[in-house]
N, C-alpha and C positions, 0 to 999 in steps of 0.2 A: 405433615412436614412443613417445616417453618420456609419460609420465602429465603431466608438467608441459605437452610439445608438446600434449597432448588436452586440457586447462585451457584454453591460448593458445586452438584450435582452437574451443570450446566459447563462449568469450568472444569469436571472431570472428561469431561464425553469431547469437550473442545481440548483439551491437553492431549488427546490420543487418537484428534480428527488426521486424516488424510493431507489437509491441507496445512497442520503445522506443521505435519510430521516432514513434508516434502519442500516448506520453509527450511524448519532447521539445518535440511539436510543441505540444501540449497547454500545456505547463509556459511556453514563448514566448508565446504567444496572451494567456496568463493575466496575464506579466507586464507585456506589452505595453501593457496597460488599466488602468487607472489610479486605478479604480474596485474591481476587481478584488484588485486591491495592496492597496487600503487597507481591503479589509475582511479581506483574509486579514490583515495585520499587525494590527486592530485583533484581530481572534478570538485569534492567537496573543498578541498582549501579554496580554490577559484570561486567557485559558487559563495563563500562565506565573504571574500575580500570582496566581491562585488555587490554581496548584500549591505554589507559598511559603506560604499558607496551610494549606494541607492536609497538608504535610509538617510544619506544626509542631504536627496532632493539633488542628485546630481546624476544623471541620465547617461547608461554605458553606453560605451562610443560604438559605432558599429563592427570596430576590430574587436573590442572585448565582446561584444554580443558575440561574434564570430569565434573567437578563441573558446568561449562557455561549448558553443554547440558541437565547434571539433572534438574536446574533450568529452563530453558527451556523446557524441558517435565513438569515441574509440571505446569509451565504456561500456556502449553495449556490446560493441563488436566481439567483446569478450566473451566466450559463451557463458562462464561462470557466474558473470556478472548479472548479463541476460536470465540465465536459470532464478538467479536469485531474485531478479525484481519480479517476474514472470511468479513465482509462487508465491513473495511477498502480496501481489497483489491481487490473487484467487485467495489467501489465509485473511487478506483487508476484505474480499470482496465476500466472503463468509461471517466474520462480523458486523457487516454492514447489514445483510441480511437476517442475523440473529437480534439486533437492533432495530431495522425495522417491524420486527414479529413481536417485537415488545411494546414499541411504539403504538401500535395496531393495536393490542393485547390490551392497553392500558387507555385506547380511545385519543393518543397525543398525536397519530398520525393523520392530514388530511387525505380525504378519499378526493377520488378523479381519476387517477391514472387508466385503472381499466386495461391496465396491458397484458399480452394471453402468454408473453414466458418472464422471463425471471433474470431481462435485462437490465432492467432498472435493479437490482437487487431484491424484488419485492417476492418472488417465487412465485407468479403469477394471478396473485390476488391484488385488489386495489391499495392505492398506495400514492405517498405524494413523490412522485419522479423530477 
């Protein structure tokens, strides 16, 4: 079996993991509400007009710092919203893990960690943390 068939192979067994399946489902639910929508779209328009700010070397004031985090607490507040970052980030923290066992596999990872679970994403063998 060619390395590209074990790719296909790999990307079949991750298409029908636990953990997208409960993204996708996540990411539905979220969009579905309508409420949900619109505080994730307003967090993200604020979050981008202050990156245009920031990128031009000009430091948000402590109201906008404050106005980012309120919008961001109501976002999560949302369960919807919550569900979805929540899976979002076990389906991220699964690939992280499928990439460091390639990294390892292929000799590109540094050893040292030595940690005994699978917080670092490494599944309990050594790994660079």
């Amino acid at each position: 079996m060619s390395i590209l068939d074990k790719a296909r192979e790999l990307g079949a067994e991750l298409a029908v993991s636990k953990e997208l399946i409960n993204f996708r489902e996540a990411e539905e639910m979220m969009l579905k509400d309508p409420h949900a929508y619109d505080v994730v779209k307003a967090f993200n328009e604020k979050q981008q007009s202050f990156q245009v700010i920031l990128s031009q070397g000009i430091a948000l004031t402590d109201g906008q710092k404050k106005e980012l985090e309120d919008l961001e607490s109501k976002m999560l507040d949302n369960p919807y919203v919550y569900n979805f970052i929540k899976a979002q980030q076990e389906f991220f923290k699964l690939l992280e893990t499928v990439n460091n066992i390639l990294d390892e596999a292929i000799g590109m990872n540094q050893q040292g960690c030595e940690c005994d679970d699978d917080s670092c994403g490494c599944g309990g063998g050594s790994c660079s943390c």
